[in-house]
Structures are given as C-alpha cells and as structure tokens.
C-alpha positions as CSV (number, residue, x, y, z in Angstrom):
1,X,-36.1,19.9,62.8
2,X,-33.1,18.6,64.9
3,X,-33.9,17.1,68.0
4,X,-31.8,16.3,70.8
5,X,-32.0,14.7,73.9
6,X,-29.9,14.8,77.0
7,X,-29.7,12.2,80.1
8,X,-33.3,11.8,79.6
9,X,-34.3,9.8,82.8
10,X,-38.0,8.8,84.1
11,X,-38.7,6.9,87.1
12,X,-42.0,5.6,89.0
13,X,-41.1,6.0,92.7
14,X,-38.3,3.6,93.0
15,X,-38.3,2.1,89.9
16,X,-36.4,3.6,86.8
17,X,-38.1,3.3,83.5
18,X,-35.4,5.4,81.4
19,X,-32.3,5.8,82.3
20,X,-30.1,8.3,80.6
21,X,-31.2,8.5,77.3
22,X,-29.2,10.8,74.8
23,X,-29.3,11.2,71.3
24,X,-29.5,13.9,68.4
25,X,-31.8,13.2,64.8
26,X,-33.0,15.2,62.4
27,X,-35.6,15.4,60.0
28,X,-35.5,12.4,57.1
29,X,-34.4,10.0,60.0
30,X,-36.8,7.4,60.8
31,X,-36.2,6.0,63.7
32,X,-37.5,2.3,64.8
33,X,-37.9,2.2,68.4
34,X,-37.5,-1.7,69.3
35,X,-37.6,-3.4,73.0
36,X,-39.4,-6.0,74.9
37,X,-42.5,-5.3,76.4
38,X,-42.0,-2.7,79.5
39,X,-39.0,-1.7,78.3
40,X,-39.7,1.7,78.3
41,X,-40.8,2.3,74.9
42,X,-44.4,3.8,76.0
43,X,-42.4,6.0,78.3
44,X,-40.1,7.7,75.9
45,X,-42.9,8.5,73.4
46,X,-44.6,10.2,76.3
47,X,-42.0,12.2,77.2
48,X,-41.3,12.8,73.7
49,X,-45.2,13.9,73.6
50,X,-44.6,15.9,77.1
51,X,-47.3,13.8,78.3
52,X,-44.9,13.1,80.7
53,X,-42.0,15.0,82.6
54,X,-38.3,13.6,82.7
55,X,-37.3,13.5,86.1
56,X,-33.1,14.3,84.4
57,X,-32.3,15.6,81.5
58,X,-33.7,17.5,78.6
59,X,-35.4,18.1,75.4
60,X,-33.9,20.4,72.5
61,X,-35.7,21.2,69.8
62,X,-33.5,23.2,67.0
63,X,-31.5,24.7,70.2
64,X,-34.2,25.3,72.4
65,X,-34.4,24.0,75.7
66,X,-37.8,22.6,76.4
67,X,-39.7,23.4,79.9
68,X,-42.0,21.4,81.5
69,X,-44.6,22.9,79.5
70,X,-43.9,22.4,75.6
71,X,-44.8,26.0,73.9
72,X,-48.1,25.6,71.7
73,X,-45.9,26.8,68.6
74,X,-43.6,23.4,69.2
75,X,-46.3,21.1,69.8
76,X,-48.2,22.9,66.4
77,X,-45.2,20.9,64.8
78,X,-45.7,17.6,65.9
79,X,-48.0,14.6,65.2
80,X,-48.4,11.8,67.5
81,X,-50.6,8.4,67.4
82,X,-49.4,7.5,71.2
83,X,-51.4,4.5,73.3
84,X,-54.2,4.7,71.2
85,X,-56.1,7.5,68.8
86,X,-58.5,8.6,70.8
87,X,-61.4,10.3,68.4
88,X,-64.8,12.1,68.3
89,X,-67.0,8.7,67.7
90,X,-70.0,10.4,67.4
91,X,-68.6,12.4,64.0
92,X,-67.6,11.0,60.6
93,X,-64.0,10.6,59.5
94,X,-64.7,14.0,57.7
95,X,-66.1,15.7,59.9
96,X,-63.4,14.6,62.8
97,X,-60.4,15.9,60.4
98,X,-62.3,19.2,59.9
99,X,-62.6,19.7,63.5
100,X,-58.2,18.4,63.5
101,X,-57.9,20.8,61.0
102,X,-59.5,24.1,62.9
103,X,-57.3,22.8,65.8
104,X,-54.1,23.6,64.1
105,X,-55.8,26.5,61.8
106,X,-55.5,25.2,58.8
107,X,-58.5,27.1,56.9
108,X,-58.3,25.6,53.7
109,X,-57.7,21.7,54.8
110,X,-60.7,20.1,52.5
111,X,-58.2,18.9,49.3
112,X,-55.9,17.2,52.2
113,X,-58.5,15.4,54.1
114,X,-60.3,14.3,50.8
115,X,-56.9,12.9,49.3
116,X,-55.7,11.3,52.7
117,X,-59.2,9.7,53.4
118,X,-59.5,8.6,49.7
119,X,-55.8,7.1,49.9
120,X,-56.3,5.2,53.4
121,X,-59.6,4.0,53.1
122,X,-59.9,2.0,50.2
123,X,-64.1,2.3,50.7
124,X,-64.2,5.6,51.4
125,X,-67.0,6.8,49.0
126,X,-69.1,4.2,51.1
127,X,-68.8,5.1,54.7
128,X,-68.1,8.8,53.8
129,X,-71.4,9.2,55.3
130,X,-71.1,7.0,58.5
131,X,-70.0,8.0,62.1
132,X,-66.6,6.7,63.1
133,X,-68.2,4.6,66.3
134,X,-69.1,2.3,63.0
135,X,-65.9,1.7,62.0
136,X,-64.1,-1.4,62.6
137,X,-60.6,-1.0,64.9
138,X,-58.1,-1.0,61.4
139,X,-60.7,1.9,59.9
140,X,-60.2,4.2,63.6
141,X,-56.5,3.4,63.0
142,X,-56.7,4.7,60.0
143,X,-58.4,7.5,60.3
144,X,-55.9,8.6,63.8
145,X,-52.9,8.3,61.5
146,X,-54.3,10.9,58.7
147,X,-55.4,13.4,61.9
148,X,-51.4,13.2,62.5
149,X,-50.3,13.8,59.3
150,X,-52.8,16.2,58.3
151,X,-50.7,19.3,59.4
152,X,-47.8,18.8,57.4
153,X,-45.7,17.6,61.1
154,X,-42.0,18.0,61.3
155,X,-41.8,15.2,64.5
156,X,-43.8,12.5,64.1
157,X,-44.3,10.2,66.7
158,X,-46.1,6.8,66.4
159,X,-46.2,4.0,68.5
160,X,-47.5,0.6,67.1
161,X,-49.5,2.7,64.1
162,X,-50.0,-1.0,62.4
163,X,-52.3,-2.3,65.5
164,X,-55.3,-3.2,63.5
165,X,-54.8,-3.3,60.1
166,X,-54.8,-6.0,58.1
167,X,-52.3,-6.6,55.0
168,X,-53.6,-4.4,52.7
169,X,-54.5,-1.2,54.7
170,X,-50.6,-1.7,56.6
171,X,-49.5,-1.5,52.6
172,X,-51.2,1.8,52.4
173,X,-49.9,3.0,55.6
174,X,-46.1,2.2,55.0
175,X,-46.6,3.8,51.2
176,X,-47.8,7.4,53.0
177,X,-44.9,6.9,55.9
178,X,-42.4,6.0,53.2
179,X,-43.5,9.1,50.8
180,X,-43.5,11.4,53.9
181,X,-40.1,10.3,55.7
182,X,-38.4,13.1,53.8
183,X,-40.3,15.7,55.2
184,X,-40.1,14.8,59.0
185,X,-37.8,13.1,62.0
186,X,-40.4,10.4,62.5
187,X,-40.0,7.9,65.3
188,X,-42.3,4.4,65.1
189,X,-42.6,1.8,67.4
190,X,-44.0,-1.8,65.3
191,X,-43.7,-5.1,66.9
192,X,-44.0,-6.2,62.9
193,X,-40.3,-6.3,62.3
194,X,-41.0,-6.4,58.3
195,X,-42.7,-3.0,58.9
196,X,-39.6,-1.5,61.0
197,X,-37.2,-2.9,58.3
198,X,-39.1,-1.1,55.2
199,X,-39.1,2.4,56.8
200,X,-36.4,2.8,59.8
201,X,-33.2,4.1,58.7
202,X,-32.0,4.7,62.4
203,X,-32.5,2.2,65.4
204,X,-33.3,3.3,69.3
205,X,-33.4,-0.4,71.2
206,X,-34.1,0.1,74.8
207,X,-34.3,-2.8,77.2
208,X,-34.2,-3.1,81.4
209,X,-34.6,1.0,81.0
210,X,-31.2,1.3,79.3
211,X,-30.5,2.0,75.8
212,X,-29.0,-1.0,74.2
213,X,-28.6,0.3,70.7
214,X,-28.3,3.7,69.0
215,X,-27.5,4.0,65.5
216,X,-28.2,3.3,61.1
217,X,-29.9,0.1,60.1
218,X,-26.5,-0.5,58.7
219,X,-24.5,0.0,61.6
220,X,-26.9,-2.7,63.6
221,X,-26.2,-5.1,60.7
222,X,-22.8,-4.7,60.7
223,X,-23.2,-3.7,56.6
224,X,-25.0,-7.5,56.4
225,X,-28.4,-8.3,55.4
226,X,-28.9,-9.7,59.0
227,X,-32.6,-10.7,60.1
228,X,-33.5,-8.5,62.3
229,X,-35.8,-10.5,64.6
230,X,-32.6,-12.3,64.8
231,X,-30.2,-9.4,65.5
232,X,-32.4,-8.0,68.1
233,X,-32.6,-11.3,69.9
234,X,-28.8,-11.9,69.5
235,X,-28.6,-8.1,71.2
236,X,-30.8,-8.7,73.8
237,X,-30.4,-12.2,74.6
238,X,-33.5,-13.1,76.9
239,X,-33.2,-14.7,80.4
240,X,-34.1,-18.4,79.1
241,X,-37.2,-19.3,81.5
242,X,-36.5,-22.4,83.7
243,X,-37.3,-25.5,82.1
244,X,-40.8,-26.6,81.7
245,X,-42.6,-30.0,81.0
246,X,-44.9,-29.1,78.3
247,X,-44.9,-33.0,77.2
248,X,-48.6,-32.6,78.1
249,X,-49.5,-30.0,75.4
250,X,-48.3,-32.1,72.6
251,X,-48.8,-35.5,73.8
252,X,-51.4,-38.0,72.3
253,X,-54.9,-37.9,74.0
C-alpha cells in the first residue's frame, strides 16, 4: 500500500489542529508518531481512520483520491486501535474475534484467532471461557490489538497500543508488531519512547498543529545513536514555565 497525504488540514472553529500535513509511506514503514499532548496526534489518526474529515487537503491511497466517505473495500484493508478498543464485554475474547472475523468475511478465521489469543495472552487456556468485562484493562488491550491484526491489514493504525500492559505483555506486543512490520505501513503513537525506538523506522513529530519532523530514525539522529527523549526535546524545546518555589515540597517537616 502507498499512502499519501496532501495539505492535510483540520480545524475546530477557529482553532487549527493540523496544519498542512503532507507526506508519502509505504508498506514496511513504521512510522512513530511523537508530540506533546494536544498536538494533534489524536487528530491525524482520525482523519487517517476518516473518523474525521480534513477541512484541506487529501488522502491517496495507491492513487486514489479519497472522498469524504472511505469505500468499504479501503477501509476492509485497514486496522486501527484509535482512543480506545471499544469491545463486545458481554462475549469472550473468542467469541468477540469470531464476530471481528464475520465482519471482514473471513470464513475460516478459527487457526488465527487461536494462535493470536494463545500468543498474547500468556493464560489463555484459563480465561478462554470467561467474558471480556472480566478482564483486567492490559487483557482488553490485548485482545483490541489481535481484532486489528486479525485480517491480515495493509494500514495499520495504533495510537498508544501499550496503554495497559505491563512489561511482559508490551514484550509480546512489540514481538507480533515487529514480525508483522513487513507486511503493512503501520503508524503507532507510544509515549514509551523505548517502544517507538524498537519498531519505528520513520518519524512524524507534530507540535503547535505543525509538523516539526518528517523522516528515517536515522535522519532524526543525524546517523548518531542519539537518545531520543533527548532529541525530541532538543527539537521541540518546551516554553520553560515561570519559576516556581517548590522549596516547600522538599523541605524538612
């Protein structure tokens, strides 16, 4: 899949939230979407997701213009985890990717929900029988990030996928992201940097609506191995906050 986007632009009534954003990717690009809080982040996955509707600009998707209304064949070939997954509580993790499964007709889906279940869910064989309103937040995660792989997606869109999990189930997540990456553009949003590092291999950095950064890992290091907490705050260089006295904070009772 190639992707390209043109002078994307989104505002809220007077304010702008994305101001001419253009780029190209294709598939076995991973790229790290990065930028303070409010930068806009949310909003680009959205219209990536045509939840929302650039107010400039377009979406091309392997030369095809996209309207406001994505066709069901494009949006067959896309997975997103955007906001939050949002699932069927009242169903098991099973039974929810069977019903994931009949949504993008996949008729014979039982070997691919067993295997991605079994990989993600390191107790599986014990709440196999167990509704998801059960589950603990990292287990939902989990289970939203196999209903997006599930279909074999050729975008793949997730925003903060590691909210949740703890060390070990993040370890299984970036193993099936990693072994994956070939076989999709993927875009991820992490505010675990680590996480970012191990899997981007392209960088979006957005902040005050603009786009700050577009490029390889490499070209944002400058071919260094730069930290990139430290990059990314050298690029950005927050407004320092006025001076505070917090002697009270650390003063002796």
């Amino acid at each position: 899949m190639e992707l390209t986007l043109q002078n994307l632009t989104k505002t809220f009534g007077p304010k702008t939230v994305l101001r001419d954003l253009s780029l190209t990717a294709g598939s076995g690009m991973c790229v790290g979407v990065l930028g303070r809080n409010g930068a806009g982040k949310s909003t680009f996955f959205n219209l990536l997701t045509n939840v929302l509707l650039p107010n400039q600009g377009q979406i091309v998707i392997d030369g095809e213009a996209m309207g406001e209304t994505f066709p069901v064949a494009v949006k067959r070939r896309m997975g997103a985890l955007v906001n939050q997954g949002y699932l069927v509580e009242e169903l098991t993790a099973e039974e929810y990717l069977q019903f994931v499964a009949r949504i993008y007709e996949l008729p014979d889906a039982q070997a691919r929900i067993a295997s991605l279940l079994a990989h993600l869910l390191e107790d599986y064989d014990t709440v196999r029988g167990k509704r998801l309103s059960t589950f603990s937040t990292g287990m939902k995660q989990r289970v939203a990030i196999a209903s997006c792989l599930l279909h074999r997606p050729e975008l793949l869109i997730l925003d903060e996928p590691f909210n949740g999990l703890d060390v070990f189930a993040a370890d299984r997540v970036l193993s099936l992201l990693r072994s994956y990456q070939p076989q999709a553009l993927t875009f991820i949003s992490s505010h675990n940097l680590g996480h970012i590092e191990q899997l981007a291999t392209h960088l979006l950095i957005i902040d005050e609506s603009e786009v700050k950064f577009w490029g390889t890992m490499d070209e944002f290091a400058h071919g260094e191995r730069a930290d990139l907490g430290d990059a990314l705050l050298q690029l950005l260089h927050p407004a320092t906050n006025q001076a505070q006295d917090l002697t009270w904070l650390t003063s002796q009772r």
